[in-house]
Structures are given as structure tokens and as C-alpha cells.
C-alpha positions as CSV (number, residue, x, y, z in Angstrom):
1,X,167.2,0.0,156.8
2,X,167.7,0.9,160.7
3,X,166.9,-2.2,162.8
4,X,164.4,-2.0,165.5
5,X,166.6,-3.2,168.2
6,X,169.5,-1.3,168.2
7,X,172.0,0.8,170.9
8,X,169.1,3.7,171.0
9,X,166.2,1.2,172.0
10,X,168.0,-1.0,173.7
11,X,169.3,2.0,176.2
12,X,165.9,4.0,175.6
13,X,164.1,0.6,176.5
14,X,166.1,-0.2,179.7
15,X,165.6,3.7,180.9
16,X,162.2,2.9,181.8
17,X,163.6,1.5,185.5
18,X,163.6,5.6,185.4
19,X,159.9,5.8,185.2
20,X,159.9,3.9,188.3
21,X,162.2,5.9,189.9
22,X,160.0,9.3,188.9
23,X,156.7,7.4,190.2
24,X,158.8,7.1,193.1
25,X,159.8,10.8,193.5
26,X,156.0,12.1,193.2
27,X,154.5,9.5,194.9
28,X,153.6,11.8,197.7
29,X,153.6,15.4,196.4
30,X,150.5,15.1,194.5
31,X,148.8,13.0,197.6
32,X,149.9,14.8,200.8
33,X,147.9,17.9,200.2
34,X,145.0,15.8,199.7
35,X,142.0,16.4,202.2
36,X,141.5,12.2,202.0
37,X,145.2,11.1,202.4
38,X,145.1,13.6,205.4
39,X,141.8,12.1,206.8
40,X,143.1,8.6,206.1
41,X,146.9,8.9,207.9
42,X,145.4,11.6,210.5
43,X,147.6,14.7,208.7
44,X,150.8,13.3,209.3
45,X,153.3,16.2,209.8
46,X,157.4,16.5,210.5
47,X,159.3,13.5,211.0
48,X,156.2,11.2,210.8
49,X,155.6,12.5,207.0
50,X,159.4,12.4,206.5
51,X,159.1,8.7,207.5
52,X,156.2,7.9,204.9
53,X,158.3,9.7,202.3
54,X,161.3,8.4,203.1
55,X,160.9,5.2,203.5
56,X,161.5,4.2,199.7
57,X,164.6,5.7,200.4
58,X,165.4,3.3,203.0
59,X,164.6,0.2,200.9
60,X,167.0,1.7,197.8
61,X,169.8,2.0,200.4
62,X,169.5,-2.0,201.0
63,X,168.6,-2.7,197.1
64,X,171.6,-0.8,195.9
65,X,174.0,-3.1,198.4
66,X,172.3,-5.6,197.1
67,X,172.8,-4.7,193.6
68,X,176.4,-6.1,193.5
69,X,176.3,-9.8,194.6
70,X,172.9,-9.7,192.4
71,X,174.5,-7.8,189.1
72,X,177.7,-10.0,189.1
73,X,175.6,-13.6,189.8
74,X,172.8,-12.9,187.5
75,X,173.9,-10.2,185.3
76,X,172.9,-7.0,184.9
77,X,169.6,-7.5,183.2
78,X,168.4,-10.5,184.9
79,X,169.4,-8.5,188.1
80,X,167.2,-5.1,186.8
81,X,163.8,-8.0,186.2
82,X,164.7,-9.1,189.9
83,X,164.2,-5.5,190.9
84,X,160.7,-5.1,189.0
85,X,159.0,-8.2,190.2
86,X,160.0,-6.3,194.0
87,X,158.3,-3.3,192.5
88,X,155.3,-4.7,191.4
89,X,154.8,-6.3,195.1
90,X,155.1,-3.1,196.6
91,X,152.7,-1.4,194.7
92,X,150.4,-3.6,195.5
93,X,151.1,-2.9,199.1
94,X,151.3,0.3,198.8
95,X,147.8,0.5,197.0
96,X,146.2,-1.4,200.0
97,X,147.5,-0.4,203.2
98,X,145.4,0.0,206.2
99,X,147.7,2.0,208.7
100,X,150.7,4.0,208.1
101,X,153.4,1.1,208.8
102,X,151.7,-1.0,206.1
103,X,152.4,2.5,204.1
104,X,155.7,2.4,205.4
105,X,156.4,-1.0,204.6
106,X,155.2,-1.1,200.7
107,X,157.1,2.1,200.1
108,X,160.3,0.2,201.6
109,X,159.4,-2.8,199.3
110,X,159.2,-0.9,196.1
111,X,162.5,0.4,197.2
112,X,164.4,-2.1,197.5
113,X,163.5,-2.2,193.2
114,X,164.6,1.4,192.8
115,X,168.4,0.4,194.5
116,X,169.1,-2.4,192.3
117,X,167.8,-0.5,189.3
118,X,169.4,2.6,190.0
119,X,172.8,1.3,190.4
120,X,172.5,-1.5,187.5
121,X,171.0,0.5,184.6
122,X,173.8,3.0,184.2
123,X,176.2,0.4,184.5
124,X,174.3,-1.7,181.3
125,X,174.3,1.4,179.7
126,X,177.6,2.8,179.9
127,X,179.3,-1.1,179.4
128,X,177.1,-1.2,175.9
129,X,177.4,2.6,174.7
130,X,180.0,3.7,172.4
131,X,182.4,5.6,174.1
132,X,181.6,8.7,172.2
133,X,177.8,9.2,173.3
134,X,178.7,6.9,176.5
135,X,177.1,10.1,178.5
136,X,174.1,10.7,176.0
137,X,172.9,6.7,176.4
138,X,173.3,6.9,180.1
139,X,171.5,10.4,180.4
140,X,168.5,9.2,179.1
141,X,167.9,7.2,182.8
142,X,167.7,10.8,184.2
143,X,165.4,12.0,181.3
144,X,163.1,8.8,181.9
145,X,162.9,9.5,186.0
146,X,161.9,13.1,184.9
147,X,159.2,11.6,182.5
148,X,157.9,9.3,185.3
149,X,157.7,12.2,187.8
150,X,155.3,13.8,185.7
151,X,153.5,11.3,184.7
152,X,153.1,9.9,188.2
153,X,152.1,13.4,189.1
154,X,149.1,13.9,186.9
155,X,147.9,10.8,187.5
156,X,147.7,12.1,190.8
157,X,146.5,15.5,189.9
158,X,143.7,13.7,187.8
159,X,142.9,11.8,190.9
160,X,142.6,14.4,193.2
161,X,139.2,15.2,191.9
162,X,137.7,12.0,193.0
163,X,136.0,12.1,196.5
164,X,137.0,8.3,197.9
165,X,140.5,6.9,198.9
166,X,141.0,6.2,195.2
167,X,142.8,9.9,195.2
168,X,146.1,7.8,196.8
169,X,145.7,3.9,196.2
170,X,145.2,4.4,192.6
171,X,148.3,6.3,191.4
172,X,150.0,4.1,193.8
173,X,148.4,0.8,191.9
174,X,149.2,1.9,188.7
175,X,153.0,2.1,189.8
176,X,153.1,-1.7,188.4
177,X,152.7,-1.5,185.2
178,X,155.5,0.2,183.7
179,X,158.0,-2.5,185.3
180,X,155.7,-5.2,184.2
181,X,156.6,-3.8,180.4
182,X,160.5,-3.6,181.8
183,X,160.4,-6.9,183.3
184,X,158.8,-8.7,180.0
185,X,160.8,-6.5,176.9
186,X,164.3,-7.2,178.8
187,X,163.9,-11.1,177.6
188,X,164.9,-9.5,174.4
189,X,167.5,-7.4,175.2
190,X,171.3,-8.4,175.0
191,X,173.5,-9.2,178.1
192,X,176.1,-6.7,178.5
193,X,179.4,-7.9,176.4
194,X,181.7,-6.7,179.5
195,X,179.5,-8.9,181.9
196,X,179.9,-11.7,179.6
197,X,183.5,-11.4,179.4
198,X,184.2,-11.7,183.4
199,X,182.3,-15.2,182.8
200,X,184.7,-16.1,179.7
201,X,181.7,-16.2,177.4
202,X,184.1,-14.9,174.8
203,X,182.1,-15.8,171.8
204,X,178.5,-14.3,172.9
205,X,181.1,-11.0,173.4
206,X,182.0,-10.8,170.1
207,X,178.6,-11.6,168.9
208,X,177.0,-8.9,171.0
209,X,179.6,-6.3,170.1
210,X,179.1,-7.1,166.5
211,X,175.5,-6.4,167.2
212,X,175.3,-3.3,169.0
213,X,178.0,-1.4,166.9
214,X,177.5,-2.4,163.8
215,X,174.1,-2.6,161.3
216,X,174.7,-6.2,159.9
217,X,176.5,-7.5,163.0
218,X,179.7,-7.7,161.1
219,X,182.0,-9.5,163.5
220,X,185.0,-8.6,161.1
221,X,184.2,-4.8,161.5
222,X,187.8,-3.0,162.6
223,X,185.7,-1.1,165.4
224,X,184.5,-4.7,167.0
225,X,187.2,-6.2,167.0
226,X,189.6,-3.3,168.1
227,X,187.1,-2.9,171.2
228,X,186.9,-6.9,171.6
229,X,190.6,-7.1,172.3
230,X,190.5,-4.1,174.3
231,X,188.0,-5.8,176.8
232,X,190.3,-9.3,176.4
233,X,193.6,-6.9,177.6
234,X,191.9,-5.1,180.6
235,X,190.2,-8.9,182.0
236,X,193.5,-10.3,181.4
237,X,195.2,-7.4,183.0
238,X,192.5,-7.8,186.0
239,X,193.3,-11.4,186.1
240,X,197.0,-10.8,186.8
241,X,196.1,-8.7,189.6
242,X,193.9,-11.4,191.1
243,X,191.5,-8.3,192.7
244,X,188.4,-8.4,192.8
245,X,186.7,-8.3,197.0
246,X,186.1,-5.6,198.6
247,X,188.9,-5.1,200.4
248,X,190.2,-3.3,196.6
249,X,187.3,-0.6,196.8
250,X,189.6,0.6,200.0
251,X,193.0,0.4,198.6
252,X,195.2,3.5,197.7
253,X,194.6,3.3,194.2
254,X,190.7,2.7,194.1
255,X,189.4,4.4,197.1
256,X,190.0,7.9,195.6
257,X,187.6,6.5,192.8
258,X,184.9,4.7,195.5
259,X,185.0,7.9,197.3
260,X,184.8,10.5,194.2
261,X,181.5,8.3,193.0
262,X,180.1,8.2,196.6
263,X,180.6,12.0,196.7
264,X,178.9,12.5,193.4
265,X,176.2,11.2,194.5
266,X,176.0,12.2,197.8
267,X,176.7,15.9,196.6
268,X,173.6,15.7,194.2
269,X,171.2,14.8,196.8
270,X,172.1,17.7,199.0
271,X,171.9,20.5,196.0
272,X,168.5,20.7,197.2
273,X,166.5,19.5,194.7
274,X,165.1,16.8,196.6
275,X,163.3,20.0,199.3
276,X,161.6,21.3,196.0
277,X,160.9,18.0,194.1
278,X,159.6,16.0,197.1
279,X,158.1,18.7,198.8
280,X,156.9,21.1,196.3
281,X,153.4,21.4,197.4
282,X,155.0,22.4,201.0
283,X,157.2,24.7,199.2
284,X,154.6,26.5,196.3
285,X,152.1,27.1,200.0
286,X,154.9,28.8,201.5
287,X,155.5,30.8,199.1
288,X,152.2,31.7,198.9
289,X,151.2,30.0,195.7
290,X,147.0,29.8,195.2
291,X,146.8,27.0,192.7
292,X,149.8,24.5,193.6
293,X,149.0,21.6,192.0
294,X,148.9,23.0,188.7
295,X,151.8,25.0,189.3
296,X,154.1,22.2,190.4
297,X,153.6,20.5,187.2
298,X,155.2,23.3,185.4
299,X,157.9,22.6,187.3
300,X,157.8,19.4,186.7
301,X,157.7,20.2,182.8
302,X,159.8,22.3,183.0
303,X,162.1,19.2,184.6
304,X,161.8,17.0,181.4
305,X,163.1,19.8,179.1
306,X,165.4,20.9,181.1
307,X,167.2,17.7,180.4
308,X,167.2,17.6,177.3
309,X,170.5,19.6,176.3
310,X,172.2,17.4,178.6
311,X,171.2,14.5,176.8
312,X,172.7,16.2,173.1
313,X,175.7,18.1,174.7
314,X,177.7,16.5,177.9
315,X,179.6,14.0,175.7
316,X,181.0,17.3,173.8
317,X,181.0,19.7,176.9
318,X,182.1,16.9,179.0
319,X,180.9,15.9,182.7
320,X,183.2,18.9,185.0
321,X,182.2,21.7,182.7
322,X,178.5,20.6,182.9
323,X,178.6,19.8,187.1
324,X,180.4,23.4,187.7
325,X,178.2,25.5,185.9
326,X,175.3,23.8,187.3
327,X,176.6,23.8,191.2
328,X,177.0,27.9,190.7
329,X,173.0,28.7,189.1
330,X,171.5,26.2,191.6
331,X,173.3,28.1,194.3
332,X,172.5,31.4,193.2
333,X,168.8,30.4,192.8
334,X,168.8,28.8,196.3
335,X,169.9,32.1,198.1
336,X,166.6,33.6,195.7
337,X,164.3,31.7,197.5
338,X,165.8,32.0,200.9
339,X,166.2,35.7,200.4
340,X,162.5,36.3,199.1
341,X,161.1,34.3,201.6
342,X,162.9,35.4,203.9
343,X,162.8,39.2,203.4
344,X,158.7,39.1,202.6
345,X,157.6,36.2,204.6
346,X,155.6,36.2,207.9
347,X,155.2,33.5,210.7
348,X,152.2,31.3,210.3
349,X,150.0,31.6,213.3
350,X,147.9,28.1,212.4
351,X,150.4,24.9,214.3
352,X,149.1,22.2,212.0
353,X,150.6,23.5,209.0
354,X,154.1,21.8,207.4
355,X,155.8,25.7,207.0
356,X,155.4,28.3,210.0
357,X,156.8,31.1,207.5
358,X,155.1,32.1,204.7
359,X,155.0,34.9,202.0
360,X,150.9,36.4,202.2
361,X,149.5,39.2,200.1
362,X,152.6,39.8,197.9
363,X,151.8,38.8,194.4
364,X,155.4,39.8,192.7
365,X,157.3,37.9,195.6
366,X,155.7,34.7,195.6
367,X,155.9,34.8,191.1
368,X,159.6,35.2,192.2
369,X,159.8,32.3,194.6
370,X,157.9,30.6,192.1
371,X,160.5,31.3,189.1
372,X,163.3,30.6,191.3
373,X,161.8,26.9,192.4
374,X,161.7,26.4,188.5
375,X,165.1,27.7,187.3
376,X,166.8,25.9,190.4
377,X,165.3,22.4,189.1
378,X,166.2,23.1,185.8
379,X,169.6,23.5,186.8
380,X,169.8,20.4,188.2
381,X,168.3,18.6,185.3
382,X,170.7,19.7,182.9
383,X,173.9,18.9,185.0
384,X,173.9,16.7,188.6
385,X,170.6,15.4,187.5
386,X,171.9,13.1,184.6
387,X,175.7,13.0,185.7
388,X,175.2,11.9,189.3
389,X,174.1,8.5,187.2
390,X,177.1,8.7,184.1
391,X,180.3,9.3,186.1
392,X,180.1,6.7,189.1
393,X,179.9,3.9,186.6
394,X,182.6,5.3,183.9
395,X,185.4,5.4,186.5
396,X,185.6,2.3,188.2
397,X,187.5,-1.1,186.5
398,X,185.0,-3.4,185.6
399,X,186.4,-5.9,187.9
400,X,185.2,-4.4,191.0
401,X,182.3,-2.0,189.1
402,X,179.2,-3.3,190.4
403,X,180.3,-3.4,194.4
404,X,182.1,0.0,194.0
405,X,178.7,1.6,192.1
406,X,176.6,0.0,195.1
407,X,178.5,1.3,197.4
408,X,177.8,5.4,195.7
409,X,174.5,4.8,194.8
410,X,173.6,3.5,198.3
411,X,175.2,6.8,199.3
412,X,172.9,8.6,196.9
413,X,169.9,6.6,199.1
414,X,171.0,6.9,202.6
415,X,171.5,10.9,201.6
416,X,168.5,11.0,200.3
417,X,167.3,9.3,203.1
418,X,168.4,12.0,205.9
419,X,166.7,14.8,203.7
420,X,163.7,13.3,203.5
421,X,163.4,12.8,207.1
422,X,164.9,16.0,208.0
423,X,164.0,18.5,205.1
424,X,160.2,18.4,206.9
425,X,161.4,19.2,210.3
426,X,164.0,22.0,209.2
427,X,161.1,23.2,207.2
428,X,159.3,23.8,210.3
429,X,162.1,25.5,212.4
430,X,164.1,27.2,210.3
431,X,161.9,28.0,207.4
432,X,163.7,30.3,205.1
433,X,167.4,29.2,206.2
434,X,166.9,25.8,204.3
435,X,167.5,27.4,200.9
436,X,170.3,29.6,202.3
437,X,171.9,26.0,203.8
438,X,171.4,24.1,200.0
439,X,172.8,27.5,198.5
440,X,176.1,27.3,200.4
441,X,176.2,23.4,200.0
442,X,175.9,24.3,196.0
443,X,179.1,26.5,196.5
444,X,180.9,24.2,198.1
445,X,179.9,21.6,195.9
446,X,181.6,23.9,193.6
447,X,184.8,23.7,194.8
448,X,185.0,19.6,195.0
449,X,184.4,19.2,191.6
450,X,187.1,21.9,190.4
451,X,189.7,20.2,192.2
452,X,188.9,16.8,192.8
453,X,186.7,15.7,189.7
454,X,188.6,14.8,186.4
455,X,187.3,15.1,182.9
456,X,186.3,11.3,181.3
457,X,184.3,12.3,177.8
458,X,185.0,10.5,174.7
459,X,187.4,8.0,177.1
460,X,186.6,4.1,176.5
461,X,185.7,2.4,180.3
462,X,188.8,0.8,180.0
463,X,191.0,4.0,179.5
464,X,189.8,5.1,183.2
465,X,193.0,3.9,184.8
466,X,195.1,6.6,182.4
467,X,192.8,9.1,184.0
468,X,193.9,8.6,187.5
469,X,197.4,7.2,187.3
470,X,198.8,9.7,184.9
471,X,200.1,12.2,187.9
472,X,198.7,15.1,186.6
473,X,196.6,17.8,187.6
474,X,192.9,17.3,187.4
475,X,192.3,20.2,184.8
476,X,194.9,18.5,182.1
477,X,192.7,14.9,182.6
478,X,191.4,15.3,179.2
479,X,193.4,17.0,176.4
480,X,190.5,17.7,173.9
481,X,191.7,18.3,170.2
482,X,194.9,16.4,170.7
483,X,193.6,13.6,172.2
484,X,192.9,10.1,169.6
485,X,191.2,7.2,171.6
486,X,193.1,4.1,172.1
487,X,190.2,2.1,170.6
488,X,190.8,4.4,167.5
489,X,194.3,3.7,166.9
490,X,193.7,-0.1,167.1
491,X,190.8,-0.1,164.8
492,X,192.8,1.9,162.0
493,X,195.8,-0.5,162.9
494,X,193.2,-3.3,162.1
495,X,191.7,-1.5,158.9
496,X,195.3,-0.7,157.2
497,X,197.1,-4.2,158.0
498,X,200.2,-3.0,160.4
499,X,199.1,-6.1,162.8
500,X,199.6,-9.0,160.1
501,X,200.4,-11.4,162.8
502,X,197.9,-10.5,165.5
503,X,194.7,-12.7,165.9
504,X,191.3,-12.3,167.7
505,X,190.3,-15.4,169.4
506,X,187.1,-16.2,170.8
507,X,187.2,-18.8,173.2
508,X,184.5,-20.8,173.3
509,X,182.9,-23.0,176.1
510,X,185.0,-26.6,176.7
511,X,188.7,-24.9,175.9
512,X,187.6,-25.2,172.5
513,X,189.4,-21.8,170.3
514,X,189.0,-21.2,167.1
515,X,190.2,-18.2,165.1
516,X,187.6,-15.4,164.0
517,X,189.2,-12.9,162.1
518,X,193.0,-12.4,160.8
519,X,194.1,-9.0,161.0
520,X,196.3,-7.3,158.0
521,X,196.2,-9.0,154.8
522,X,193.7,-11.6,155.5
523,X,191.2,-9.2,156.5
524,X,188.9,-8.2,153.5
């Protein structure tokens, strides 16, 4: 019988911090179109509109800074219920704001939630997956923020037929009550074994291990306690080193890795996904699009299953494979839309409108526009969509893993930031170019990860340091067929007796040790 609670729920479970995180995305494009949001916030354009949007941004920036001192003090999950109760508050803001800075100020609120999550939930994933389907567990955050970007958006859409200032404070209300679900169910979810063991809670380690990997909680199983003493070795080994401020994110051997996770991130914010998600109502008017609403929640369909392949194949595909293919489409459907709009748009004469080029009269150019918008997002949701949230975690020592994924997903936020505030303006001025811009950023993007980004699939988090130490070119990181796990090879050493003399110790609180399983010809 399959238990309830088990490594799918509990990762499925803790993904909803991605529902916020979509609310969060189309929490203006189903609103800003709106004759009442207009009416209310006097048709904010430009920079002031890039304010409003990104100002959730802003918050993240300061939660995902936070989300270090607040992960390694609390844990990771008491850390992630910390971030809803935030969220709630802002929504409540948000729902009942009587100027723009009130707007402003909810929006920053809620995003201060969206940091802490956003860097803490990959990290409880990856530090309770199996190595194997490490990337499939910690996809499913990306698959959830494409679920709540739809959601959030036909709330909205379902909104938008009511004639009162419900059409915005409503979706905005009901932004609560997913993290109130998040904040209650993660009383019943387990700490994260790798957390536990930098506070020498050696026994709720085992105990949690036992649980997650195996169906009876067997803490005998060779698998449990091959990957028990592999997390002993690499705190012991950490230990030695006596490192763990953040004057080690900056040292030779770790800054490559700080800087390679900040890059990811950075790099996924700036394929351009954030012009069409954000802005897609901007973008679908442009092109010359008659009913945009319904037409951006294609694309916003087309979002969720988009992911889905990621989800089933990056842990066999692996992360560069799955980051280079999808930095070449994106580009190509970037210079699309610039070209289309480009070669059959005109200059808007109206001055209050967020676009001054559009396409006008041309039905097969605006489909293509269209098309393009959705294949581009696509893209992104089956490679930097879901990666940009599995490789920062899976490559840093767990020692310093919470301040060194702050540090790139706050670099995800302040990115995302500048696009938001920018993308509107540039939008304005250079119209068509944008596209042309994210396309050669795409390329370029291209490049980095062919010679900069190594291959971790199938590696246990505490294998990372072979990955980067072993001298060789990035392209022979991973050896495929001929590689066998480290994790594997003590497990079978476990299962066939070669270690007679070694024992697993769990060290319980008060210096009190007691033996919990001997391995060879004791074990049965």
C-alpha cells in the first residue's frame, strides 16, 4: 500500500509556494487593461506601471537575502511558513489600497514571501529527493508557478466582467489562501535530513531518511544508511574546514559556483519571458490581437504543458542539454516577433497607449506574432523555466547552501526587478528592437552555458565538489553509461558484507551514542 505522505506529496505539497509565485506573475496582466484599474490608478503608463509591477520584485530581492540567516535558524520549513504569514499580510494590502503607494507597498510585502520561498523550496527539495529524480522533484516548483499563473489569471479574466473595483481587489484577496493551505499542511511535513544534520540531530536524520526512501521506514535499508554516512562524511569534512561565513561564497574555490548560480538566474530573467509573461496584454495589443484576454490564457496553457516533459526528462537529458536547446528556440522565436513586428508594424498615433508600434489590418502577421509569443514561452518552460530553480541549489556544499542560493536568487529578483521597470519604457521607445535585444541575449546565453555550465544529473549533493575540482573540461563533467554513483557503491558494499567492521552511529542529544545497524554479517 503507497503511503499518503511520501517524497511525491511531500515535494508536490511544498511546490504550492509556486502558486504564489504564479499569482504573483499575473497579478497585473489580467488587471492593467481594465477600464476600472485604469480609472482607479489614473492609467498609469512607463516607469510608473513598471513601478506597480515591479515592486514584488523589489520585496523578493530583500526576502531572498533574508532567506539565509532565516533558513539556517529556523529551518527550511519553518522559514517557508514565515514567508506565507508575509504573504497573507500583503494581500490584504494589496486588496485594499487607496493610492498607488499603498499598491506599491502591499505588492513589496507579498514579496518579501516570494524571496524566502523562492530560494528555500528548491533547497528542501533537492536536500530530500533521491538523487536520481533530484531534477523532476524540484521541477515541479516551476510547474506549480505555471499552475498559479493561470489560475491567478482567470480569476482575473472572470473578474473583469464585473463593473465595481472588485475587477482588481478580489483576485488580489484571494492571493491568501493558497499560503494559508501551505502554512497549515507544512506542520506535517518532515524537516530536511541535511538541515538536521548541521544541528547534530543525527537520530531525527536517520529517521527521516528511513522515511522518505523507504515504504516501511526501514532504518536498516543499505540505501539509508549508505546516504546517512555519506551526509556524516561531507559535515565532518565541512567541520574540518571550519567554513562556513560569507567570506567562503568569495573564495577561489566557491565563487565560480556563487557566480555560475547567480548567472543562472540572472540569465533566465533576461531570455525575455518576463516582456511576454508580465506584459502580455501590452504585447497581444501590439501585435494587433482583438480578443487578448482570452488569447493570453492560451499562452498561459500552453505554459503549464510546456513543462511537463521537463518534469519526466531533465534527470535523463540532464540540465546543459536541456538549457542549450532551450537558449537557441527562444532566440530564434525572439527575432520572430521583432522581425514581424518590425517589418509589418506602424507607429501608433494615440500618446496614451503602452506600445507606439503596432501591427493593424494584417490578420496572418499578428497569428504569427501570436504563435511566436507562444512557442517562445514554451521554450522557456521546458528548459530555464524549471532549471533556473534545480541547478543553483545542487552545486553548492551544504555548509554555505542557503547564503550562496540567497545570494542567486536575489539576483533572479533584482534582474527581474530592472525588467520590470525598464521593459515598459523600452517598449515605448524602441518597440520592435526589444525582441531583437532578448534574441541576442538568448544567443549569448548560449555560449555561457556551453562553456561554463557543467553537467550534475544522477550526482548525489554531496558529489558536487568532484564536479568542479576534477580539472577537466566542462563537457566530460558527467560520463553517462560509465558512471556508478558513490551512494551506489556504498549501499551494495553495505548489502553484500565487504564493510564487517564499519558502524553507523547516530548520535543522540546529551553525547549519548548508541549503535543502529552493523554492516556485513550482522546485517539481516
Amino acid at each position: 500500500m503507497v503511503r499518503i505522505l511520501n517524497i511525491y506529496t511531500i515535494s508536490s505539497f511544498v511546490a504550492l509556494a509556486g502558486v504564489l509565485y504564479g499569482f504573483d506573475v499575473s497579478s497585473m496582466s489580467g488587471v492593467i487593461g481594465t477600464h476600472e484599474y485604469k480609472s482607479y490608478y489614473g492609467n498609469p503608463l512607463g516607469t510608473r506601471q513598471g513601478a506597480i509591477t515591479g515592486a514584488i520584485a523589489a520585496g523578493s530581492l530583500v526576502g531572498a537575502l533574508s532567506s539565509s540567516f532565516l533558513g539556517e535558524w529556523l529551518s527550511r520549513k519553518v522559514a517557508i511558513q514565515v514567508g506565507t504569514i508575509f504573504w497573507c499580510i500583503g494581500a490584504g494590502v494589496q486588496a485594499s489600497p487607496t493610492s498607488i503607494g499603498m499598491l506599491i507597498s502591499g505588492r513589496m510585502i507579498s514579496g518579501f514571501c516570494i524571496g524566502v520561498t523562492s530560494a528555500l523550496v528548491p533547497i528542501y527539495q533537492s536536500e530530500i529527493a533521491p538523487r536520481k529524480i533530484r531534477g523532476r522533484f524540484v521541477s515541479l516548483l516551476h510547474f506549480a508557478i505555471s499552475w498559479g499563473v493561470l489560475i491567478q489569471y482567470f480569476i482575473e479574466y472572470g473578474c473583469s466582467f464585473l463593473n465595481s473595483q472588485a475587477v482588481f481587489r478580489l483576485p488580489w484577496a484571494i492571493q491568501a489562501v493558497p499560503a494559508v493551505f501551505l502554512f497549515i499542511g507544512l506542520f506535517f511535513l518532515p524537516r530536511s535530513p541535511r538541515w538536521l544534520a548541521s544541528k547534530d540531530k543525527w537520530d531525527e536524520v536517520l529517521h527521516v531518511l528511513a522515511y522518505l526512501r523507504t515504504p516501511d521506514s526501514d532504518i536498516n535499508h543499505p540505501l539509508v544508511l549508505a546516504e546517512y554516512k555519506e551526509i556524516e562524511e561531507q559535515i565532518r569534512l565541512e567541520r574540518e574546514q571550519d567554513r562556513n561565513s560569507y567570506r567562503e561564497l568569495f573564495r577561489k574555490k566557491m565563487r565560480r559556483r556563487l557566480f555560475l548560480g547567480m548567472a543562472v538566474q540572472a540569465l533566465s530573467q533576461l531570455t525575455g519571458i518576463n516582456v511576454i509573461i508580465y506584459f502580455i496584454v501590452y504585447i497581444l495589443q501590439s501585435g494587433g490581437t482583438a480578443n487578448v484576454l482570452l488569447a493570453a490564457s492560451i499562452l498561459y496553457i500552453t505554459f503549464i504543458i510546456a513543462t511537463i516533459p521537463t518534469i519526466l526528462w531533465t534527470d535523463r537529458f540532464g540540465r546543459r542539454s536541456s538549457l542549450l536547446v532551450g537558449s537557441i528556440i527562444i532566440a530564434f522565436w525572439m527575432f520572430v516577433m521583432g522581425g514581424v513586428l518590425g517589418r509589418y508594424g506602424q507607429p501608433v498615433q494615440a500618446k496614451n497607449m503602452p506600445y507606439t508600434w503596432a501591427i493593424m489590418g494584417n490578420a496572418a502577421a499578428t497569428h504569427c506574432f501570436q504563435a511566436s509569443a507562444y512557442l517562445a514561452s514554451a521554450a522557456f518552460a521546458m528548459s530555464w523555466g524549471p532549471l533556473e530553480w534545480v541547478y543553483p541549489p545542487e552545486i553548492i556544499p551544504m555548509r554555505i547552501r542557503a547564503k550562496a542560493v540567497s545570494f542567486s536568487t536575489a539576483t533572479n529578483w533584482a534582474t527581474g526587478f530592472t525588467v520590470s521597470l525598464v521593459v515598459p519604457l523600452l517598449y515605448r521607445v524602441i518597440s520592435w528592437r526589444v525582441f531583437i535585444i532578448y534574441g541576442a541575449i538568448n544567443v549569448a546565453s548560449f555560449f555561457c552555458v556551453l562553456f561554463f555550465v557543467p553537467e550534475t544529473k544522477q550526482r548525489t549533493l554531496e558529489e558536487m565538489d568532484e564536479i568542479f575540482e576534477h580539472g577537466e573540461p566542462i563537457w566530460r563533467s558527467f560520463r553517462g553509461k560509465h558512471y556508478t554513483a558513490r551512494i551506489d557503491q556504498l549501499a551494495r558494499e553495505i548489502e553484500q558484507g565487504k564493510s564487517a567492521h564499519r558502524i553507523v552511529q547516530v548520535e543522540l542529544r546529551g553525547d549519548i551514542e548508541r549503535n543502529v545497524a552493523t554492516i556485513g554479517s550482522d546485517h539481516s
